[in-house]
C-alpha positions in Angstrom: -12.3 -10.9 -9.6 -12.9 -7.3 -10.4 -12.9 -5.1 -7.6 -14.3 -1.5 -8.4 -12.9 1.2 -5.8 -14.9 4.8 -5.6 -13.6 7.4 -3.2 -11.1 10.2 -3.1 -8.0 9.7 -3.5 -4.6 12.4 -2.6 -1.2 12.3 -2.8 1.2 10.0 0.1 4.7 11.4 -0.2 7.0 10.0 2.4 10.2 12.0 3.8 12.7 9.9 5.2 16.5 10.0 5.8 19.3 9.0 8.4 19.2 10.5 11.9 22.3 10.9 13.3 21.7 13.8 15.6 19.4 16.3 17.6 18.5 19.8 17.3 20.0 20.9 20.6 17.4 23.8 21.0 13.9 21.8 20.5 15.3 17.5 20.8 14.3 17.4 17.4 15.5 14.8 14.8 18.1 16.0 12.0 17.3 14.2 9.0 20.0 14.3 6.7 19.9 13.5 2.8 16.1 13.5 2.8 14.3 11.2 0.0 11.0 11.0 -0.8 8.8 7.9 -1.4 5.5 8.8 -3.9 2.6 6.4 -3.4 -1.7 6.9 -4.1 -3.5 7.9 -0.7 -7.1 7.2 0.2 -9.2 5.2 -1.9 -5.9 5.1 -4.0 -3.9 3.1 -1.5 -7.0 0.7 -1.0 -6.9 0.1 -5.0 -3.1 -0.7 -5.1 -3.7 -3.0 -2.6 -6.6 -5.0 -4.3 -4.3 -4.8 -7.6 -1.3 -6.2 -5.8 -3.6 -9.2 -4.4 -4.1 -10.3 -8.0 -7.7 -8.6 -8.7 -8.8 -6.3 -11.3 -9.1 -3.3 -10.1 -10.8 -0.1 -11.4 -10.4 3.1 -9.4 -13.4 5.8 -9.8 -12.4 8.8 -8.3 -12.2 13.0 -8.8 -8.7 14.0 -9.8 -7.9 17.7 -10.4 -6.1 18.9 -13.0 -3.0 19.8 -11.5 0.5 18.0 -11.4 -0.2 15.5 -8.2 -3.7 14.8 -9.7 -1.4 13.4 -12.9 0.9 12.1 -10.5 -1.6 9.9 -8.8 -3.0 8.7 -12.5 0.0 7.7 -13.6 1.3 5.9 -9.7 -2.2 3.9 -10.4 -1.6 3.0 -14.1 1.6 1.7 -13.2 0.2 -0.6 -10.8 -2.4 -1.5 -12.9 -5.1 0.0 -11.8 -7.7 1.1 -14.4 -8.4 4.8 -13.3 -11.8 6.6 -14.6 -11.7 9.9 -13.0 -14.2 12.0 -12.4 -13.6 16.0 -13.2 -12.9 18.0 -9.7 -12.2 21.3 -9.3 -9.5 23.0 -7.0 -6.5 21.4 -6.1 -5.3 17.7 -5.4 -4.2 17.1 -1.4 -1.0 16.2 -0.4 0.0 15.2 2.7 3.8 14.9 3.2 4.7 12.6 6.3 8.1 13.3 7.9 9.6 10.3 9.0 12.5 9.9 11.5 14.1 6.6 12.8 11.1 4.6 11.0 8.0 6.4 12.9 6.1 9.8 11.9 7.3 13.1 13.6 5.4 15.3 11.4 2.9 15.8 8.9 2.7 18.8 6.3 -1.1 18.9 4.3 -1.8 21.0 1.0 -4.5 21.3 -1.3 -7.9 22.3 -1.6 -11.0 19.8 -3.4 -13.3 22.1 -4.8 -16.8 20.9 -6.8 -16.7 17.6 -7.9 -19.2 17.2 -11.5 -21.3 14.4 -12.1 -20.0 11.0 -12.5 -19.4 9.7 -16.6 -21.5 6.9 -18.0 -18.4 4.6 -18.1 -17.3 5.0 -14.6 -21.4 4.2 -14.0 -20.8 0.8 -16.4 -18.1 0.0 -14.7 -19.7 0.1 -11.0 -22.4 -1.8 -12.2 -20.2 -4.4 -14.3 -18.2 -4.9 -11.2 -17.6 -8.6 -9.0 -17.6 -6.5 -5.6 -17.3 -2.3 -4.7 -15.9 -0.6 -1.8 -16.6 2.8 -1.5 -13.6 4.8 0.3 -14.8 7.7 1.5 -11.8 10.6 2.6 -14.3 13.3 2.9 -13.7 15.2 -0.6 -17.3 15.3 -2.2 -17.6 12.1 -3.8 -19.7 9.9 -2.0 -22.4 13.3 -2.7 -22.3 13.5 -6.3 -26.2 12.6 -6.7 -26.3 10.3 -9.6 -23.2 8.3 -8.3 -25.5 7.6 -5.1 -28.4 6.7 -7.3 -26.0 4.0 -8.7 -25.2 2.4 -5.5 -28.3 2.7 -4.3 -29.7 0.7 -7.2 -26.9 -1.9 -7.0 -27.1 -2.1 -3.3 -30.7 -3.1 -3.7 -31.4 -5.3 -6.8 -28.6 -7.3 -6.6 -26.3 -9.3 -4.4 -22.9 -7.7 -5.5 -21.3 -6.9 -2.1 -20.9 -3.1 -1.5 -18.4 -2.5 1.6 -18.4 1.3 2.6 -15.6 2.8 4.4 -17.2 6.0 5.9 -15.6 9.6 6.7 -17.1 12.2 9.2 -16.5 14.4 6.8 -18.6 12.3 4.1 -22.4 10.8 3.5 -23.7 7.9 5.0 -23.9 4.8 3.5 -26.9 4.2 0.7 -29.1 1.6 2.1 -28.6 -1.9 1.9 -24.7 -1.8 1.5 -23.4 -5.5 2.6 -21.0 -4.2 5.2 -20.4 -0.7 6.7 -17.0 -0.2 8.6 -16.4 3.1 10.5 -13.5 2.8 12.7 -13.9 3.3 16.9 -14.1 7.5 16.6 -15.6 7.3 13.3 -18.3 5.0 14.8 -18.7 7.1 17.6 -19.4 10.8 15.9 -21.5 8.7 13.7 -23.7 7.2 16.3 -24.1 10.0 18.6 -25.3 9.9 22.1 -28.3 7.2 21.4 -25.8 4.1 21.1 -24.2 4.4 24.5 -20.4 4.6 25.0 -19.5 0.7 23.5 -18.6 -0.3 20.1 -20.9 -3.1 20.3 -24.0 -0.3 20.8 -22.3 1.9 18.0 -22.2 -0.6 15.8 -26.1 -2.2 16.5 -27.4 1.8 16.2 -25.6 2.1 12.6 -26.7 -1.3 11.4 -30.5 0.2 12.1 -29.6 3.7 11.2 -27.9 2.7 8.1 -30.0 -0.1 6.9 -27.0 -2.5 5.8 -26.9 -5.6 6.4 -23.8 -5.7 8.5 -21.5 -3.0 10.3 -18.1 -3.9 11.3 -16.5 -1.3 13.9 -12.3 -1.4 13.7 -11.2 -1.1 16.7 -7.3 -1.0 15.5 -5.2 -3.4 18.1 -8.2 -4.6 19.3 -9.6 -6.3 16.7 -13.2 -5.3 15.5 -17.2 -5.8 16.3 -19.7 -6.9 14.0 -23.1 -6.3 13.9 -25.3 -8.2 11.5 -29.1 -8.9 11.9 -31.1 -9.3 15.0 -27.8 -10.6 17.0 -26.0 -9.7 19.3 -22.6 -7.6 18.1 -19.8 -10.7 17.7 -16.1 -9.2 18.5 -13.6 -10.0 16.5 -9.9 -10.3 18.0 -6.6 -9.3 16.9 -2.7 -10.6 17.2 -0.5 -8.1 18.7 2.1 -6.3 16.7 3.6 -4.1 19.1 4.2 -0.3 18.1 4.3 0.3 14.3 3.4 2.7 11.8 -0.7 1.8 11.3 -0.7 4.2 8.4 -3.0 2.4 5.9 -4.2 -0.7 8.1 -7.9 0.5 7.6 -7.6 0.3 3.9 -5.7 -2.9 3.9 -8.7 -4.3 5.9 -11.2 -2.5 3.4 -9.3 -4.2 0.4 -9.0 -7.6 1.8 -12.5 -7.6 3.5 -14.2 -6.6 0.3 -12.6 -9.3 -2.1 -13.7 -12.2 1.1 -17.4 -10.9 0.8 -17.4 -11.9 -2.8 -17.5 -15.7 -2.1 -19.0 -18.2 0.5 -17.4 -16.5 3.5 -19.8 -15.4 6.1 -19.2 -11.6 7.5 -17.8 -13.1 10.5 -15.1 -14.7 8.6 -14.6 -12.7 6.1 -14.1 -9.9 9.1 -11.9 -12.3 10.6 -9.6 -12.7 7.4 -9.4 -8.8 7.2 -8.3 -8.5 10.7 -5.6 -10.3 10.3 -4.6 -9.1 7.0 -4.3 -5.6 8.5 -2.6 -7.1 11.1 0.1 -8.1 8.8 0.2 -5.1 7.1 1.5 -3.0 10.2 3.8 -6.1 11.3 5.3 -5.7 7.7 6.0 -1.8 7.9 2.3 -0.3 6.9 2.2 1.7 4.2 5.2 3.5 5.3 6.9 0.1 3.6 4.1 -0.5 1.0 5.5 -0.3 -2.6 2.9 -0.7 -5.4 4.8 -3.5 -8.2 4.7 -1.6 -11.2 2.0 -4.0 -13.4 2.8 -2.4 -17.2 3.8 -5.7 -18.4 0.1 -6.8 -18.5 0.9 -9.8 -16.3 4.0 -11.0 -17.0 7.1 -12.5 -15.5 7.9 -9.9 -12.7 11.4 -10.6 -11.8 13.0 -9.1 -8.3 16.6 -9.2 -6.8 18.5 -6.9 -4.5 21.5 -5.5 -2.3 23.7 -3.1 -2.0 25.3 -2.5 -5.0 28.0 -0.4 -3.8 30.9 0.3 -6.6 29.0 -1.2 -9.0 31.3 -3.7 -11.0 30.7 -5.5 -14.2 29.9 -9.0 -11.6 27.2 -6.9 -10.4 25.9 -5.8 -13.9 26.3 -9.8 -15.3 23.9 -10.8 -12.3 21.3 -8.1 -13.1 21.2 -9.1 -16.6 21.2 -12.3 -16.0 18.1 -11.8 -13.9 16.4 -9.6 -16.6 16.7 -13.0 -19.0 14.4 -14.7 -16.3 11.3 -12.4 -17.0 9.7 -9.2 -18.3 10.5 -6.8 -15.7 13.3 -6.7 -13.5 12.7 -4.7 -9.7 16.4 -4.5 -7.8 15.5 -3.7 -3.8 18.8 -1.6 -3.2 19.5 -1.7 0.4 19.8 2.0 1.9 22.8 3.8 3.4 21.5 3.0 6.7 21.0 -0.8 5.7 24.5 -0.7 4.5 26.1 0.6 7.3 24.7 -1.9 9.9 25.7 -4.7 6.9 29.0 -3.8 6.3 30.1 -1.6 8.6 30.4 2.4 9.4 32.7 2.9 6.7 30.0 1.8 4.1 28.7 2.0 1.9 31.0 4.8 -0.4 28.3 5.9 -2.8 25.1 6.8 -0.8 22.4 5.0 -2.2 20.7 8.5 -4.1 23.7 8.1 -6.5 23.4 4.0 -6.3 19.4 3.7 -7.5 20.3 6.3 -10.4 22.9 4.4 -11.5 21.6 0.8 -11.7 18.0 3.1 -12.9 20.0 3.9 -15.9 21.2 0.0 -17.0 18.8 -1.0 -19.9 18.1 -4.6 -17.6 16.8 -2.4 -14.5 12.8 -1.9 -14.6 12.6 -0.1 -11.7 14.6 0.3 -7.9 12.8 0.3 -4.7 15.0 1.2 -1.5 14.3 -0.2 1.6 15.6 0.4 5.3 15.7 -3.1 6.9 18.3 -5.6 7.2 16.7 -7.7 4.3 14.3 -7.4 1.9 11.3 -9.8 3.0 9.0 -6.5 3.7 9.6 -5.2 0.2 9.3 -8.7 -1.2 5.7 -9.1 0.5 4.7 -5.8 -1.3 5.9 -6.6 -4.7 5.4 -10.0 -4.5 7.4 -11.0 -7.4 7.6 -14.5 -9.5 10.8 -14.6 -9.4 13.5 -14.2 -7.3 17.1 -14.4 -8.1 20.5 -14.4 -5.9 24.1 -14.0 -7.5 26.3 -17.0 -5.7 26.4 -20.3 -4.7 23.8 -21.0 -2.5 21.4 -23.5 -3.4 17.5 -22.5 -2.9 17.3 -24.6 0.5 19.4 -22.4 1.9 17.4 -19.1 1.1 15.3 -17.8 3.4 13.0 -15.9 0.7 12.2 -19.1 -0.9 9.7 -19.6 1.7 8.0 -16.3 1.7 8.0 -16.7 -2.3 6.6 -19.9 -2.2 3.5 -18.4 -0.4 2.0 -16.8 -3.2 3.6 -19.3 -5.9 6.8 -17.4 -6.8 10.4 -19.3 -7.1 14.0 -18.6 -6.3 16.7 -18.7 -8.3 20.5 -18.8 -8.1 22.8 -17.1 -10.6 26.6 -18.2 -10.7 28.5 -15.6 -8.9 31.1 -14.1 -11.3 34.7 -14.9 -9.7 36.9 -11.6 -9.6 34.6 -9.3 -8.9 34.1 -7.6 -5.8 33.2 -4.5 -4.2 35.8 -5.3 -1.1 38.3 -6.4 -3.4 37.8 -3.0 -5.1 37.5 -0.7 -1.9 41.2 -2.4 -1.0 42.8 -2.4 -4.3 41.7 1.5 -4.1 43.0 2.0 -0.8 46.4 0.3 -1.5 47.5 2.2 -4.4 49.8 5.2 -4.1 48.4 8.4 -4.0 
């Protein structure tokens, strides 16, 4: 379907590194070799996510012109997102998370929106040629450009495309008549004021009237959500524990995935339901902390994924790879980080550190692109990209994978490569070692 995304978007950068010690004067984390991880924020994030469910997806959004503005246009592109921007003064926002022993420590913000001018007839066609829209608002201006609100006012009222708008304090209200409104527990609260009471389920009732949409869904995080639709009584809506994680981006997983569900036969409640547990998933899985948009320039081809550590790398290693490349159009290697390594293979590993590793497989013509990733294996990164195909060097045969179940989820296959005998990082390390110096 196509899924139209309007809202703000900024710049996600992600710091992280290995910890290995303390500041002594503040018991502050050390993070040593810091690399940073570039993805699109806000109503960005929400349109990678609808592109990497299958949909087509076009962003509407003001971008400054300024490097992370192009930054953000080109992160989108890649993903395949269709991006009509809308001209913004000022400067984009950045908001650089600091990220120690896989949770947040710190955050550093910068930039500036300034005035946002009206929205361009094609990003108006496009709303109005679109399957479903959410509307992420971040608070930057858009959702108060006056003839973008005369748009979705029209839509939201002459026809039964589903509107789903993600609210901001620091935004407008919903036009009336959007399908589904969904403020968070605070966001519901400042919104409501001190006429709905204390509850969700009275925040919720109070912005269904207020609001005049047909429905309004509060999230409620790791307690699920409430929904309020007509004359009944607010329904709640449950949620599977995922212990502590990184909930960065939950709100516009649930966004993306609820919006897509309203576009069939699903009834709110289920389509809530669906959303819930899609989020749900999405902070089990890493959030979007471990979130890496599959780079879509092939225009739908064969995406084609392997990985490991690819320390030393030896001609075995580059034979697998392009052997791999011959499966499909693009080829994504998930290189396994210095602190993967180590727990894999031991303290003394790995011997390149893994900056140096991604450059150098980066630079072979049969590598697309390299994604690192902290965990043991790759099934987090694999859930992102969600490739068709993906390959192991050896002699395993598929039943004995355990990604050929998670590929088989979204149709994807496995395949096994011969291993190429005589090649070894090991064997290399000891033949190293051995010689005389």
């Amino acid at each position: 379907m196509r899924v139209v995304v309007v809202g703000d978007v900024l710049l996600d950068v992600d710091v992280t590194g290995d910890v290995r010690r303390r500041l002594p004067e503040a018991n502050a984390p050390v993070i040593d070799d810091p690399r940073e991880r570039l993805r699109p924020g806000g109503a960005g994030l929400a349109a990678a996510l609808a592109a990497a469910d299958g949909h087509e997806v076009v962003l509407v959004t003001a971008l400054a012109a300024d490097p992370a503005g192009s930054r953000i246009h080109e992160l989108c592109s890649g993903a395949g997102i269709t991006v009509l921007a809308v001209p913004q003064h000022g400067t984009t926002p950045v908001k650089r998370r600091i990220i120690a022993e896989q949770q947040p420590v710190a955050r550093l913000d910068e930039g500036s929106c300034g005035p946002i001018e009206p929205v361009p007839a094609d990003a108006l066609d496009a709303i109005g040629a679109a399957d479903a829209i959410l509307v992420s608002d971040y608070g930057q201006g858009l959702t108060s450009v006056a003839n973008l609100r005369h748009a979705l006012s029209s839509i939201a009222a002459t026809t039964s495309t589903p509107i789903v708008w993600d609210p901001h304090p620091r935004g407008e209200a919903p036009v009336p008549g959007v399908r589904l409104a969904t403020p968070n527990r605070a966001e519901a609260a400042a919104f409501a004021g001190q006429a709905a009471g204390t509850g969700a389920s009275e925040h919720a009732a109070a912005l269904r009237e207020a609001w005049r949409a047909r429905a309004v869904c509060v999230t409620l995080g790791a307690d699920g959500a409430v929904v309020a639709e007509g004359d009944g009584a607010p329904r709640e809506i449950p949620a599977h524990r995922v212990g502590f994680q990184d909930t960065c981006g939950a709100g516009d997983r649930f966004a993306a995935t609820v919006t897509a569900s309203l576009t069939g036969t699903a009834s709110t409640e289920t389509a809530v339901k669906t959303a819930v547990e899609a989020a749900g998933d999405f902070v089990a899985a890493g959030g979007a902390g471990s979130f890496t948009p599959a780079d879509r320039r092939t225009g739908g081809r064969t995406l084609v994924a392997t990985g490991g550590c690819f320390d030393l790398l030896h001609a075995g290693h580059v034979a697998t790879l392009q052997a791999a490349r011959r499966l499909g159009d693009r080829l994504v290697v998930c290189l396994n980080s210095d602190a993967s390594v180590r727990r894999l293979k031991g303290e003394d590993r790995p011997v390149v550190p893994e900056r140096d590793r991604a450059r150098l497989l980066a630079a072979l013509d049969c590598v697309d692109d390299v994604v690192v990733f902290d965990e043991d294996t790759p099934v987090h990164v694999l859930a992102q990209l969600r490739p068709d195909i993906w390959v192991k060097g050896g002699d395993y045969a598929e039943d004995d994978l355990p990604e050929s179940d998670l590929l088989a989820t979204w149709g994807g296959r496995t395949v096994v490569v011969p291993f190429h005998d005589g090649h070894s990082t090991t064997s290399l390390i000891e033949t190293a070692r051995a010689m005389p110096v």
